[in-house]
One Martini backbone bead per residue (centre of mass of N, CA, C, O) as a GRO file, in nm:
protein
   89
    1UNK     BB    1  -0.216  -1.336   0.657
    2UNK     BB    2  -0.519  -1.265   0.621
    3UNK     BB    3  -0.772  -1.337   0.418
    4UNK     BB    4  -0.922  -1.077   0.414
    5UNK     BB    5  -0.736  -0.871   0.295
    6UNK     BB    6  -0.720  -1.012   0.013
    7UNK     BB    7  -1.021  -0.902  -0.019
    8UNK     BB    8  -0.943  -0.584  -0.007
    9UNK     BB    9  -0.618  -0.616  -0.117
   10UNK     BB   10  -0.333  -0.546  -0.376
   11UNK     BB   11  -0.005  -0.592  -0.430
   12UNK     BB   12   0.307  -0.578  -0.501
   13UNK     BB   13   0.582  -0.759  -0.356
   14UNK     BB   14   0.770  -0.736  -0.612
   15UNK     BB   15   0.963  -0.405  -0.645
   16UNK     BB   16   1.142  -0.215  -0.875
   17UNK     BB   17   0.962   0.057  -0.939
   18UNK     BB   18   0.652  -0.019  -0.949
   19UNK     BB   19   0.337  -0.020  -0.775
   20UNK     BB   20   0.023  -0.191  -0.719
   21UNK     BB   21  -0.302  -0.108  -0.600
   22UNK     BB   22  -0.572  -0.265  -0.503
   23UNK     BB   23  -0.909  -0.264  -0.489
   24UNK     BB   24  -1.153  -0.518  -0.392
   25UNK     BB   25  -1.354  -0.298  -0.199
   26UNK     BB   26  -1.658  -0.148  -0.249
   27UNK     BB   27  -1.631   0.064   0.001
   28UNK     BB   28  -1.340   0.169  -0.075
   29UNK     BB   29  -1.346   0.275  -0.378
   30UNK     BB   30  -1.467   0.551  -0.248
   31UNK     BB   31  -1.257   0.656  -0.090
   32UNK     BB   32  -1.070   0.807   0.113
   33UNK     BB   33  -0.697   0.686   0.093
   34UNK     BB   34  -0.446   0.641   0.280
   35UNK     BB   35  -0.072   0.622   0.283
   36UNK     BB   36   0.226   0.422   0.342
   37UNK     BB   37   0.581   0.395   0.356
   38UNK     BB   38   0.760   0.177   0.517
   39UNK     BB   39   1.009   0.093   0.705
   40UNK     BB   40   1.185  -0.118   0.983
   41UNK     BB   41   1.156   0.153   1.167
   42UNK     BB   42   0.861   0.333   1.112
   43UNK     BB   43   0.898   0.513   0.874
   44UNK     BB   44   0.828   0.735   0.684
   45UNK     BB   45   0.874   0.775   0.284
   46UNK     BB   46   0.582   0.764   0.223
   47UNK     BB   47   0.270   0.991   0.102
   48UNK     BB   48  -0.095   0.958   0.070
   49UNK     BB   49  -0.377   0.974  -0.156
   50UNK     BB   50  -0.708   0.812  -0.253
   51UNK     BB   51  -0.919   0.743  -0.514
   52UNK     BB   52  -1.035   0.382  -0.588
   53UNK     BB   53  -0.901   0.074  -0.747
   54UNK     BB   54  -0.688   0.234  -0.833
   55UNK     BB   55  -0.262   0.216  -0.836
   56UNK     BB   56   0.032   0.404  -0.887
   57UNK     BB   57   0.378   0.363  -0.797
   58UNK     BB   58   0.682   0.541  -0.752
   59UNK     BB   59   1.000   0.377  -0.623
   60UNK     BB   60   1.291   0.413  -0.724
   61UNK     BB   61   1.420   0.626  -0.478
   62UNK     BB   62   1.383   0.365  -0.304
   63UNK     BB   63   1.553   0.133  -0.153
   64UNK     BB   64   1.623  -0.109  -0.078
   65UNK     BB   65   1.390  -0.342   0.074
   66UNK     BB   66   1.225  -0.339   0.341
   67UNK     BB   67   0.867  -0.280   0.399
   68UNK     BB   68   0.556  -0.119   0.405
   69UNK     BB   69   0.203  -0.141   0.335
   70UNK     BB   70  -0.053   0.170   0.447
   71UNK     BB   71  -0.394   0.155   0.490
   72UNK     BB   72  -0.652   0.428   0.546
   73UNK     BB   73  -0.959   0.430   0.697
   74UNK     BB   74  -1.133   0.682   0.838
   75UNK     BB   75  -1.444   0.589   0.855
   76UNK     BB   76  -1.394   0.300   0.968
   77UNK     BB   77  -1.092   0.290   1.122
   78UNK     BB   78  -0.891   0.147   0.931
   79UNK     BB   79  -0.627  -0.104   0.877
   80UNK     BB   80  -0.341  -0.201   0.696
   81UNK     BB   81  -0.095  -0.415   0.628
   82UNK     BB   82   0.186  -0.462   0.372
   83UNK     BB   83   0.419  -0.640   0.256
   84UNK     BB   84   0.742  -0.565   0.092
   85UNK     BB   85   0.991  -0.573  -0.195
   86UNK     BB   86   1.286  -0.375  -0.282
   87UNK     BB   87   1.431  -0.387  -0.614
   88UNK     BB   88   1.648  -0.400  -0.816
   89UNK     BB   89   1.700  -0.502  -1.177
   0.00000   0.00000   0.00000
C-alpha cells in the first residue's frame, strides 16, 4: 500500500461487526466523501457518503471474506481503495 494513503485515510483492517474509518487529511476531514464496501468480484454491497474526520459502519450483515473499502473524493477526482477482512467473532 503507498506510504501517502496511510497519511490520508485509516481503516480497521480485521472487521468483526463495526468498521472505524478515520480521515486523517485536512482538506478531506471537510469534503462530501462517497464510499463503497466492494466483494472480490467487484461489486459493491454498501455506498454511501460522509463529511468528517470520523465514522463508524455496521458491518454485522456482509458475510465473512475479503473486501474492498474505497473512498471517493468527487473534488479532487481521487479515489483511495484499502482492503479489509470480515470475521465473525
Amino acid at each position: 500500500m503507498p506510504k501517502n494513503l496511510f497519511s490520508k485515510l485509516e481503516i480497521t483492517e480485521i472487521v468483526f461487526d463495526l468498521m472505524n474509518v478515520r480521515i486523517k487529511c485536512p482538506s478531506l476531514k471537510k469534503s462530501n466523501l462517497r464510499y463503497s464496501i466492494l466483494n472480490s468480484n467487484n461489486t459493491a454491497l454498501r455506498k454511501g457518503s460522509f463529511v468528517g474526520e470520523n465514522i463508524q459502519l455496521n458491518l454485522y450483515l456482509i458475510p465473512d471474506g475479503k473486501y474492498f473499502f474505497k473512498l471517493y473524493h468527487e473534488e479532487e477526482g481521487t479515489e483511495f481503495s484499502l482492503p479489509f477482512l470480515k470475521k465473525a467473532i
